[in-house]
N, CA, C and O atoms as CSV, one atom per row, in Angstrom:
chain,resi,resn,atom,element,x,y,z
A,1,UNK,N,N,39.054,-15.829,17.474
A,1,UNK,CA,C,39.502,-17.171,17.740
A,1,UNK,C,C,40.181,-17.257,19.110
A,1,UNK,O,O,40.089,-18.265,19.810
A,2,UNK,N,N,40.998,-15.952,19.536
A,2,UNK,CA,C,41.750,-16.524,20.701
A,2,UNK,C,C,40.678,-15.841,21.842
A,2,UNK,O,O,41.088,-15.510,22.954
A,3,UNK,N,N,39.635,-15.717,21.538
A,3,UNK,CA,C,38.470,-15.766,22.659
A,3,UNK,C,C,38.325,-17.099,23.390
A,3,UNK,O,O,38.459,-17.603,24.506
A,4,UNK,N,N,37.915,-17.438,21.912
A,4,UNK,CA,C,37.101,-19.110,21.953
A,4,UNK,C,C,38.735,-20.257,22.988
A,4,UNK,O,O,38.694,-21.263,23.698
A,5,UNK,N,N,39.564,-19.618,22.645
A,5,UNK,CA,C,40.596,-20.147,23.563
A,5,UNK,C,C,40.526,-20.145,24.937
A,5,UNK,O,O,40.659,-21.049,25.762
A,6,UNK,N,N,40.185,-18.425,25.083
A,6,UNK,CA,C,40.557,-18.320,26.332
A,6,UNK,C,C,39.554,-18.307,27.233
A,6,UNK,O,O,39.765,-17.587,28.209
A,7,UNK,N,N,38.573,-18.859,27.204
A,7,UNK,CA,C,37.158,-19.229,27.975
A,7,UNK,C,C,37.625,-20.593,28.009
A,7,UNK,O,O,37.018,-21.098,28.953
A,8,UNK,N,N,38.395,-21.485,27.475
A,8,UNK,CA,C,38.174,-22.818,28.009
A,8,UNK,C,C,39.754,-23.301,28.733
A,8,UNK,O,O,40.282,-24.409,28.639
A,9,UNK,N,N,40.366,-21.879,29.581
A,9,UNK,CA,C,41.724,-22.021,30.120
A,9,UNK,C,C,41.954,-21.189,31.614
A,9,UNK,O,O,40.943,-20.516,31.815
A,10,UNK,N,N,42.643,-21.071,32.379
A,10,UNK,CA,C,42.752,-20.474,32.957
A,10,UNK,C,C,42.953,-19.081,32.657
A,10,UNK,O,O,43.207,-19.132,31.453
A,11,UNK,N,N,42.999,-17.917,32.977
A,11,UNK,CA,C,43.292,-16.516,32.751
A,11,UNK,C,C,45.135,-16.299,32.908
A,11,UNK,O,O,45.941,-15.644,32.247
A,12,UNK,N,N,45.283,-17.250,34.182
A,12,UNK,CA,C,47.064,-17.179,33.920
A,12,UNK,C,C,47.568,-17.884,32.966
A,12,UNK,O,O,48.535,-17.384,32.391
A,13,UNK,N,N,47.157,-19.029,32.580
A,13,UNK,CA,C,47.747,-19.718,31.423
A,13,UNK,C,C,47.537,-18.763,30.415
A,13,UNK,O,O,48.514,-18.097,30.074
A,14,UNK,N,N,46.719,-18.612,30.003
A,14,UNK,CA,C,46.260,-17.796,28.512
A,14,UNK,C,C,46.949,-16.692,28.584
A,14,UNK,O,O,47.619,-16.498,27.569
A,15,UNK,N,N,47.080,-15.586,29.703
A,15,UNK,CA,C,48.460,-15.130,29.402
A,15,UNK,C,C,49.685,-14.826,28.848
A,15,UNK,O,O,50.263,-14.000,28.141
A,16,UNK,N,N,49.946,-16.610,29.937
A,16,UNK,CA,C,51.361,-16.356,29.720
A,16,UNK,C,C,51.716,-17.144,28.633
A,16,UNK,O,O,52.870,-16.901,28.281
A,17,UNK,N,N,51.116,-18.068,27.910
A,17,UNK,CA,C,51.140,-18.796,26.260
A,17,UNK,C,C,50.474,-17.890,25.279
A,17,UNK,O,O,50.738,-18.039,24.085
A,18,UNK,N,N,49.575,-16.898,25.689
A,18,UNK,CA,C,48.769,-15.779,24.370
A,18,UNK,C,C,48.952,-14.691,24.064
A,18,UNK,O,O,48.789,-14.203,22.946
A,19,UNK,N,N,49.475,-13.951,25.445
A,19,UNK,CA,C,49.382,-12.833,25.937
A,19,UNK,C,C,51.030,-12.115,24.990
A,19,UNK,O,O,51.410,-10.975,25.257
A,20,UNK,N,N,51.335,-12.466,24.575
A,20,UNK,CA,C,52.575,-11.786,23.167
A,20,UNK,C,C,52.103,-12.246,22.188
A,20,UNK,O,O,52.568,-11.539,21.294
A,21,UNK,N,N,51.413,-13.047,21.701
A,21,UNK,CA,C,50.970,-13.388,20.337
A,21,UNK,C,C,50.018,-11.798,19.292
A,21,UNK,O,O,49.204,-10.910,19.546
A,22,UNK,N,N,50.288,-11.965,18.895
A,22,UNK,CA,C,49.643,-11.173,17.640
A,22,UNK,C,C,49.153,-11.685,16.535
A,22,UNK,O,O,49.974,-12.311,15.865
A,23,UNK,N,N,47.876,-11.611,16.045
A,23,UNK,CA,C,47.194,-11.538,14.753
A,23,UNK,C,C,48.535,-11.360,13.966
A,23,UNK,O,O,49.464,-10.828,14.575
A,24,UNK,N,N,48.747,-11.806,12.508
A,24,UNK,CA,C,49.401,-11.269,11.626
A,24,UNK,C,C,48.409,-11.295,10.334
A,24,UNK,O,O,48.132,-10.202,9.839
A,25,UNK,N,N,47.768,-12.665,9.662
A,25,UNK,CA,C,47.131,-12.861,8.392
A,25,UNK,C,C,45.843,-13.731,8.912
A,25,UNK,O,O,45.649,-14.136,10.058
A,26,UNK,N,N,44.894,-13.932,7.581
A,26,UNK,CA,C,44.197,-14.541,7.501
A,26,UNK,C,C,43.809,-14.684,6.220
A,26,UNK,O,O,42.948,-13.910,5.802
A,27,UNK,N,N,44.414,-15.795,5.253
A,27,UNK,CA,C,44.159,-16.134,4.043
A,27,UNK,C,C,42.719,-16.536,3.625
A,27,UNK,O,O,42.241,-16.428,2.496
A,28,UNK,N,N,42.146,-16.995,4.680
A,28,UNK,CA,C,40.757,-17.814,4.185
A,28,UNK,C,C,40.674,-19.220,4.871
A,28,UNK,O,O,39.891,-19.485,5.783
A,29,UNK,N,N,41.529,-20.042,4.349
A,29,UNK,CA,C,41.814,-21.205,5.154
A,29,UNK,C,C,43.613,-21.029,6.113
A,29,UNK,O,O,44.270,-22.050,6.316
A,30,UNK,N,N,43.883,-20.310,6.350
A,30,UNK,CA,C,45.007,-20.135,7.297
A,30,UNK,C,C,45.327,-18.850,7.936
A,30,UNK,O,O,45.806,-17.889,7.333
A,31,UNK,N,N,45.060,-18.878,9.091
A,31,UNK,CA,C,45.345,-17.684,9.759
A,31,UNK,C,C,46.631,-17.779,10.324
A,31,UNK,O,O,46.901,-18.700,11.094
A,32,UNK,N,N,47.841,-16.498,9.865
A,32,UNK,CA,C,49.076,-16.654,10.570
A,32,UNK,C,C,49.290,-15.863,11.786
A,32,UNK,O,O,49.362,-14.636,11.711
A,33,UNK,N,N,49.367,-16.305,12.580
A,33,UNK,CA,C,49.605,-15.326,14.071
A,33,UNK,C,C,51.453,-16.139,14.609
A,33,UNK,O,O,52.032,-17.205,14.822
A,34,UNK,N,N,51.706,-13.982,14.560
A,34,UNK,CA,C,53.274,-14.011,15.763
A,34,UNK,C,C,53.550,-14.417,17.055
A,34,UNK,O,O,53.074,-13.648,17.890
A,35,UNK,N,N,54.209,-15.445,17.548
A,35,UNK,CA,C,54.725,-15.456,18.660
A,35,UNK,C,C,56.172,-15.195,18.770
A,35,UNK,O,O,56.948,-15.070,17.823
A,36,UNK,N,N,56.482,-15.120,20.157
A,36,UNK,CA,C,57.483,-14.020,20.483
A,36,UNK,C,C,58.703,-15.378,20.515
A,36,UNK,O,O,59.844,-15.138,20.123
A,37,UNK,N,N,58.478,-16.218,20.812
A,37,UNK,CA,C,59.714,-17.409,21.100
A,37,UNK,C,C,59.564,-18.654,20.098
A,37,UNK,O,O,58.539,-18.815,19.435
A,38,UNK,N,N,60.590,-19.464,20.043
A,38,UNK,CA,C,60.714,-20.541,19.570
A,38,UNK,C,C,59.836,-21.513,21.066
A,38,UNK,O,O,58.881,-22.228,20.763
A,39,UNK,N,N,60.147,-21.452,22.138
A,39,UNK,CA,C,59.356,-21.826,22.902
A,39,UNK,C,C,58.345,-21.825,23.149
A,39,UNK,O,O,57.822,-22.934,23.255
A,40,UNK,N,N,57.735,-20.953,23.316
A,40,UNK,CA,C,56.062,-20.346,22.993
A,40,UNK,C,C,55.757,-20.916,22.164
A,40,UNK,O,O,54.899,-21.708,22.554
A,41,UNK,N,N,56.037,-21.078,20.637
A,41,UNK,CA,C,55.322,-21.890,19.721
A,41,UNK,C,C,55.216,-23.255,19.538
A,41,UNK,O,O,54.281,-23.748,18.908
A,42,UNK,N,N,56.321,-24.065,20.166
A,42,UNK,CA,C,55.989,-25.113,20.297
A,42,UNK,C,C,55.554,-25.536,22.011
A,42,UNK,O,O,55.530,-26.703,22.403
A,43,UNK,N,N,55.343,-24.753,22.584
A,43,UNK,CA,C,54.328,-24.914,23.606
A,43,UNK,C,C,52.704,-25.006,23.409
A,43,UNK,O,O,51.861,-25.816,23.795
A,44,UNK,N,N,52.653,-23.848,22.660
A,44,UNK,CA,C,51.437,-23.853,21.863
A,44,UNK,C,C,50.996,-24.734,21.031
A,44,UNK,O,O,49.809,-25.037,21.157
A,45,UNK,N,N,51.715,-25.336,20.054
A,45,UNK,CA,C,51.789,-26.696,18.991
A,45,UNK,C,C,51.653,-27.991,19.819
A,45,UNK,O,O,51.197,-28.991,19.265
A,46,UNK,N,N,52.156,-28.042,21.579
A,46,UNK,CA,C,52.415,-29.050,21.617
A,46,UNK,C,C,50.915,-29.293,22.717
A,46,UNK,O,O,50.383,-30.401,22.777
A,47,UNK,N,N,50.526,-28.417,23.306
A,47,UNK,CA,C,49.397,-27.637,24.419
A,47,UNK,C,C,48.181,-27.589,24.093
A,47,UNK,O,O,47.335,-28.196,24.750
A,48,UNK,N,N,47.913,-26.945,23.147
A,48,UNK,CA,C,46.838,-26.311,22.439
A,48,UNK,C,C,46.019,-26.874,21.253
A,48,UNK,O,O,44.954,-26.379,20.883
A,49,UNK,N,N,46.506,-27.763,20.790
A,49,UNK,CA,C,45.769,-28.646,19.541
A,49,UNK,C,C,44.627,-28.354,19.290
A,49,UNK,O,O,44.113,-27.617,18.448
A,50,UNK,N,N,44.006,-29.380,20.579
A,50,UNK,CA,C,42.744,-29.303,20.833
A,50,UNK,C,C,41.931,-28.316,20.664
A,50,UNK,O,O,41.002,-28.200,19.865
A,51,UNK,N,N,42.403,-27.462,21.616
A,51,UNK,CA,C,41.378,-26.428,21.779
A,51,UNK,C,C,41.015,-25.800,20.586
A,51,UNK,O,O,39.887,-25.738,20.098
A,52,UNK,N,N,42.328,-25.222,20.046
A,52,UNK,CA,C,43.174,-24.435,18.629
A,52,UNK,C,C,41.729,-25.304,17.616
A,52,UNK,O,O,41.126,-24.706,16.726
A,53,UNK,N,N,41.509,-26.354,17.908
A,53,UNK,CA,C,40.634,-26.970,16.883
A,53,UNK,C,C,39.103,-26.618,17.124
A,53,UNK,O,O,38.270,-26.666,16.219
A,54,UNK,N,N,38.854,-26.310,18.255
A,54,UNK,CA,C,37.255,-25.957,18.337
A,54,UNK,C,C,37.304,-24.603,18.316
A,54,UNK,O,O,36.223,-24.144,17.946
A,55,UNK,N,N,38.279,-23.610,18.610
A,55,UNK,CA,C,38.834,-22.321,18.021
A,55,UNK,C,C,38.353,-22.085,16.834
A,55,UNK,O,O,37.460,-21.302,16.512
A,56,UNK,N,N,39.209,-23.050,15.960
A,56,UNK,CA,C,38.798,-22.519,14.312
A,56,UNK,C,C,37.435,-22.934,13.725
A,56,UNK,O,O,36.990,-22.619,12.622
A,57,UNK,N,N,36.658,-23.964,14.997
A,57,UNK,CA,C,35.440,-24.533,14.635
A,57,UNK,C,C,34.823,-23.115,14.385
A,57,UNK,O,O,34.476,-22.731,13.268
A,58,UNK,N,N,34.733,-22.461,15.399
A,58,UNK,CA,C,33.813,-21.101,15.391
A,58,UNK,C,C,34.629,-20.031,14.932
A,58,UNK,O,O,34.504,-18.930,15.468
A,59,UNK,N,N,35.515,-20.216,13.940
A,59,UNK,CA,C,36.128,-18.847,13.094
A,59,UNK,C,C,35.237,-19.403,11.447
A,59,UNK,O,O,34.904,-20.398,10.803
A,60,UNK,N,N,35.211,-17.796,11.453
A,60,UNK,CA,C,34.378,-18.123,10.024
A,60,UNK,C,C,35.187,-19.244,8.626
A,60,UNK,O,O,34.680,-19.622,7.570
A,61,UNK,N,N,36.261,-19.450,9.061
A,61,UNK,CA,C,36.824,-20.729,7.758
A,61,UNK,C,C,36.566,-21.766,7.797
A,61,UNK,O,O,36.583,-22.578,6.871
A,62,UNK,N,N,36.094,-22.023,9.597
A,62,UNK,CA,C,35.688,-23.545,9.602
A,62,UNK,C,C,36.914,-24.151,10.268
A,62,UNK,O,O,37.863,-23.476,10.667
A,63,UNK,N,N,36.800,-25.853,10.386
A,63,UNK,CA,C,37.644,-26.012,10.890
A,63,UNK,C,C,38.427,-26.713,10.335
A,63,UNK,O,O,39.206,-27.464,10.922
A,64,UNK,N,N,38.349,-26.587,9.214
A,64,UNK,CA,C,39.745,-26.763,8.733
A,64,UNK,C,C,40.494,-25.483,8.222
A,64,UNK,O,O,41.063,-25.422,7.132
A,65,UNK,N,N,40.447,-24.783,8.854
A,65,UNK,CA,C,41.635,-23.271,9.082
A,65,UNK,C,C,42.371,-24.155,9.240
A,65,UNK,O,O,41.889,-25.234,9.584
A,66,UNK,N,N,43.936,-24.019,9.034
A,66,UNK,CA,C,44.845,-23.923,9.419
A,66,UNK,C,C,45.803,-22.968,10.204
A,66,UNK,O,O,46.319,-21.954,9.734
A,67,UNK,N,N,45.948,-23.415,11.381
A,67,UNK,CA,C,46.851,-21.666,11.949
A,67,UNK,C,C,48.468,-22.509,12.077
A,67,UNK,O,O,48.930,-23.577,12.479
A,68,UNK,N,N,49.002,-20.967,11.313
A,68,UNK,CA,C,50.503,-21.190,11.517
A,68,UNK,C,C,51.070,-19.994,12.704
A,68,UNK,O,O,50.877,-18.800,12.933
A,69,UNK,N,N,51.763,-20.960,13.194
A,69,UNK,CA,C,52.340,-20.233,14.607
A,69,UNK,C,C,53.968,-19.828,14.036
A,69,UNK,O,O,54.941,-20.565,13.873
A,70,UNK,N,N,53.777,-18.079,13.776
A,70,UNK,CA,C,55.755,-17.890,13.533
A,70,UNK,C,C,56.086,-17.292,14.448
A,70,UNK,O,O,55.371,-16.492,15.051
A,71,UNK,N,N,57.405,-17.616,14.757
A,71,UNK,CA,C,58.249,-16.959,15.782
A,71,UNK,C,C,58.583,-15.427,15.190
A,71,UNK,O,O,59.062,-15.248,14.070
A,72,UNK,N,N,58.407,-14.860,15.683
A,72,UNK,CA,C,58.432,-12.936,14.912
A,72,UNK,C,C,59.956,-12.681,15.430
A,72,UNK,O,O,60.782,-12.126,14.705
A,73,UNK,N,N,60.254,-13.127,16.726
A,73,UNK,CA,C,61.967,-12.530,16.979
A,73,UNK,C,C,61.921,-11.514,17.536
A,73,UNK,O,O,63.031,-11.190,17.958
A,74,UNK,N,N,60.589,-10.324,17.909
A,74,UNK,CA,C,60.340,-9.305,18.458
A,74,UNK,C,C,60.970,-9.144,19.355
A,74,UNK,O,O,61.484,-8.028,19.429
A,75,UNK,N,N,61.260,-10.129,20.478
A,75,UNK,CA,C,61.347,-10.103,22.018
A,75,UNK,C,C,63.282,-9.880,21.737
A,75,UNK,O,O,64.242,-9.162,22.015
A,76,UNK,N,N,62.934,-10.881,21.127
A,76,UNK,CA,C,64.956,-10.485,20.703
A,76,UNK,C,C,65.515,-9.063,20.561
A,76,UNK,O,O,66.359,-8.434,21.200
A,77,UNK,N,N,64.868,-8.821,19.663
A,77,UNK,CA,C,64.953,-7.361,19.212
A,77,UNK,C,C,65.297,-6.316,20.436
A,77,UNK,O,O,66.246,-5.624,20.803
A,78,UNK,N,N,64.032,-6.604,20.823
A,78,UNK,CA,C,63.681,-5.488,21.961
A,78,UNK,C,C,64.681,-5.750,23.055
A,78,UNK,O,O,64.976,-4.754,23.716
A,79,UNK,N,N,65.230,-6.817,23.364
A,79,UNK,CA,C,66.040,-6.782,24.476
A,79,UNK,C,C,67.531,-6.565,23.538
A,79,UNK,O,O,68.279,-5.735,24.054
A,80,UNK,N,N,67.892,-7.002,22.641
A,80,UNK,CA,C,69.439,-6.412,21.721
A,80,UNK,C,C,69.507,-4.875,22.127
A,80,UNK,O,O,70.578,-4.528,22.626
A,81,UNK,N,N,68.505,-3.886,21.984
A,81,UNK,CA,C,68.400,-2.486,22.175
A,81,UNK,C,C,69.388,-1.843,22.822
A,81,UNK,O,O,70.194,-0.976,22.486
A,82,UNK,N,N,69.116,-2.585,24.067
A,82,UNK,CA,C,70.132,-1.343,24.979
A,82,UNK,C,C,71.436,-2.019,24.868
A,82,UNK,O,O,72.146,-1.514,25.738
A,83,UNK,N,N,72.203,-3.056,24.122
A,83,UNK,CA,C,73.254,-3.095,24.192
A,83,UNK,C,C,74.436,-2.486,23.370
A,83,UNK,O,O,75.599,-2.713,23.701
C-alpha cells in the first residue's frame, strides 16, 4: 500500500510523512500502521486521504480497508534514553 502512495508524491515528501511509519496489523478490513508523532498522524489524516484511498483501492481488502494511523511514542522513547 505505501508503494501505491509513494509513486503519486514526491520522494521528499514521502519521506519525511512515511519514512518512520511501520506496518503493525492487518485485520482484513483494517490495516494498523505506527507513526512516530502525534503530528505525523494527523498530517497524514489531514494530507493523505485521497491518495490513502486509491492505496487501499489496490490492497487486497479493497477499498473499504480502513487504515488506522497510531502514534507508537517510539521517537519519545528513543530520545528519553540518554537522559
Amino acid at each position: 500500500m505505501l508503494e501505491a502512495l509513494r509513486a503519486g508524491m514526491p520522494e521528499e515528501d514521502f519521506r519525511r510523512w512515511f519514512g518512520a511509519t511501520a506496518y503493525a496489523s492487518d485485520s482484513g478490513d483494517q490495516i494498523t500502521v505506527w507513526v512516530p508523532s502525534e503530528g505525523v498522524r494527523r498530517h497524514i489524516d489531514n494530507h493523505y486521504q485521497g491518495g490513502d484511498r486509491r492505496a487501499r483501492s489496490r490492497h487486497a481488502a479493497g477499498p473499504h480497508c480502513h487504515v488506522r494511523l497510531v502514534v507508537s511514542g517510539f521517537e519519545d522513547d528513543e530520545s528519553d534514553e540518554g537522559q
